[in-house]
C-alpha positions as CSV (number, residue, x, y, z in Angstrom):
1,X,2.3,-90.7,-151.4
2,X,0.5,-87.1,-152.1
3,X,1.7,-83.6,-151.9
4,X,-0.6,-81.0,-151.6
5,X,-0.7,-77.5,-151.9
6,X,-4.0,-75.6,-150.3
7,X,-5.4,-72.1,-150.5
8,X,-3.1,-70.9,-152.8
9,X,-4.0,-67.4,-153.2
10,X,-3.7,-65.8,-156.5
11,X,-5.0,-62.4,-158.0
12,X,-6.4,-62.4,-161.3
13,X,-8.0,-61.2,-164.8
14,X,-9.8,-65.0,-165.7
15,X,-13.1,-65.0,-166.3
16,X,-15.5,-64.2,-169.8
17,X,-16.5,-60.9,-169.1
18,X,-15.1,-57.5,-169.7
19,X,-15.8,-56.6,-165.9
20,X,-13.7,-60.0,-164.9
21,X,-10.7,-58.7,-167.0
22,X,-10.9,-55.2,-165.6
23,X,-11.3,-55.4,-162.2
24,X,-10.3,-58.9,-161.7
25,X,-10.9,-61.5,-158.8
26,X,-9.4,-63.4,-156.2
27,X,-8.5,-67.2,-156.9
28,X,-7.6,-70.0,-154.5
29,X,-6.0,-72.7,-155.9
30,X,-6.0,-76.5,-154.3
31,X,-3.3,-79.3,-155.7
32,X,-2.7,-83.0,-154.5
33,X,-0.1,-84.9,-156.9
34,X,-0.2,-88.9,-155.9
35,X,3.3,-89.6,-156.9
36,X,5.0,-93.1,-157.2
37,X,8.1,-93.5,-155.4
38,X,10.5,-96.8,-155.3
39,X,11.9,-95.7,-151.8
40,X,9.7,-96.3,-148.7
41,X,11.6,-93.8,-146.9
42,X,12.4,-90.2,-148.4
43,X,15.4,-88.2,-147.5
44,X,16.5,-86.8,-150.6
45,X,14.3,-84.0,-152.6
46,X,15.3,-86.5,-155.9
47,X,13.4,-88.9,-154.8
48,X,10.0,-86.7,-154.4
49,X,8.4,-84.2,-155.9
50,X,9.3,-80.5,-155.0
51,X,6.3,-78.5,-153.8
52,X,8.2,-75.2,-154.5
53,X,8.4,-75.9,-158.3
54,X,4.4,-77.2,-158.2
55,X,3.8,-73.8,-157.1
56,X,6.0,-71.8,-159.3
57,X,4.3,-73.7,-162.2
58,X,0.9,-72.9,-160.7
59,X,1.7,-69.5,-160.5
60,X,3.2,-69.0,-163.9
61,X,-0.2,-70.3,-165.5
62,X,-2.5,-68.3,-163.0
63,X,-0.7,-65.0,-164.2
64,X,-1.7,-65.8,-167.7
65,X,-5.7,-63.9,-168.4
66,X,-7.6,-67.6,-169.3
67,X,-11.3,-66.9,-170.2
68,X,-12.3,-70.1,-168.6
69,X,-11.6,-71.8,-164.9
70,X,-12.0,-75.5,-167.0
71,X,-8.9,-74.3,-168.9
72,X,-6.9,-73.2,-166.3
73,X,-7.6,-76.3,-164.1
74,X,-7.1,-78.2,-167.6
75,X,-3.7,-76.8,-168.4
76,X,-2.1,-77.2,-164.7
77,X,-3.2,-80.9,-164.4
78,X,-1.7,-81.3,-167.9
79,X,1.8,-79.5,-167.0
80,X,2.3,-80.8,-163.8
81,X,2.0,-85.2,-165.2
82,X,4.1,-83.6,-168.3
83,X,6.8,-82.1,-166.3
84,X,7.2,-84.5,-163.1
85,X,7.7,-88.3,-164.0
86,X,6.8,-89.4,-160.9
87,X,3.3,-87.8,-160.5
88,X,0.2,-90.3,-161.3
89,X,-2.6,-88.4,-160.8
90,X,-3.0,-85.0,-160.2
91,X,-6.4,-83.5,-158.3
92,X,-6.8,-79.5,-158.8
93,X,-9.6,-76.5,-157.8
94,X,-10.1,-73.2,-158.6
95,X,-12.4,-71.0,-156.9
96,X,-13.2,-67.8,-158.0
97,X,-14.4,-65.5,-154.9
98,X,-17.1,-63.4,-156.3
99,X,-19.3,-63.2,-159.4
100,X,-20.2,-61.2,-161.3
101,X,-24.0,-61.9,-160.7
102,X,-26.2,-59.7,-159.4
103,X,-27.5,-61.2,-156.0
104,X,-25.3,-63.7,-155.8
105,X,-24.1,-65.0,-152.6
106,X,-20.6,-67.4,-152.4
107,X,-18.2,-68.8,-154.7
108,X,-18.0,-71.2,-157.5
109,X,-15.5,-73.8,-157.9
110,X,-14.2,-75.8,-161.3
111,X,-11.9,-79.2,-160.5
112,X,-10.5,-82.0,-162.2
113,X,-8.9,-85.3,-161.8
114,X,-6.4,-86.4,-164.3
115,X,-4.0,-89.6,-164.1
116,X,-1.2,-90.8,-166.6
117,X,-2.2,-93.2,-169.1
């Protein structure tokens, strides 16, 4: 089974330059847990994983100024197999809207894939 979270929208001061931590950026974050689950059927929130406290653990790490996307993608994937026992692998995105490049056109985007060992 896999829950995922999309397009989570998050503002921000990430990012290695003075401008980034200033004026900040726009994030959207994307999370898909695999989780293992004994029961075939669901019916209980036990027996899953709630979405509501992936997010507020998303949230609590995107309000925290990180330097660098790869740590912040890092850092979730870690928390979320440390806190929820039932979660096997854990797939998350960041993309950061705009850059601060001159002439530069789109977004940028740092993922990872982590499993439990």
């Amino acid at each position: 089974m896999r829950i995922s979270l999309t397009n989570l929208e998050f503002y921000g001061y990430h990012g290695l330059y003075e401008e980034e931590k200033k004026i900040g950026n726009t994030f959207f974050v994307d999370v898909h847990v695999e989780l293992l689950s004994k029961d075939t059927i669901i019916d209980h929130i036990n027996q899953t994983i709630d979405y509501v406290d992936v997010y507020n653990l998303v949230r609590s790490i995107m309000l925290v100024p990180t330097p660098l996307l790869e740590t912040l993608v890092g850092t979730i994937a870690h928390q979320i197999l440390e806190k929820f026992p039932m979660a096997i692998k854990v797939q998350v995105a960041i993309t950061k809207q705009k850059l601060p490049i001159a002439q530069f056109e789109g977004n940028t985007t740092v993922s990872i894939e982590k499993s439990r060992n």
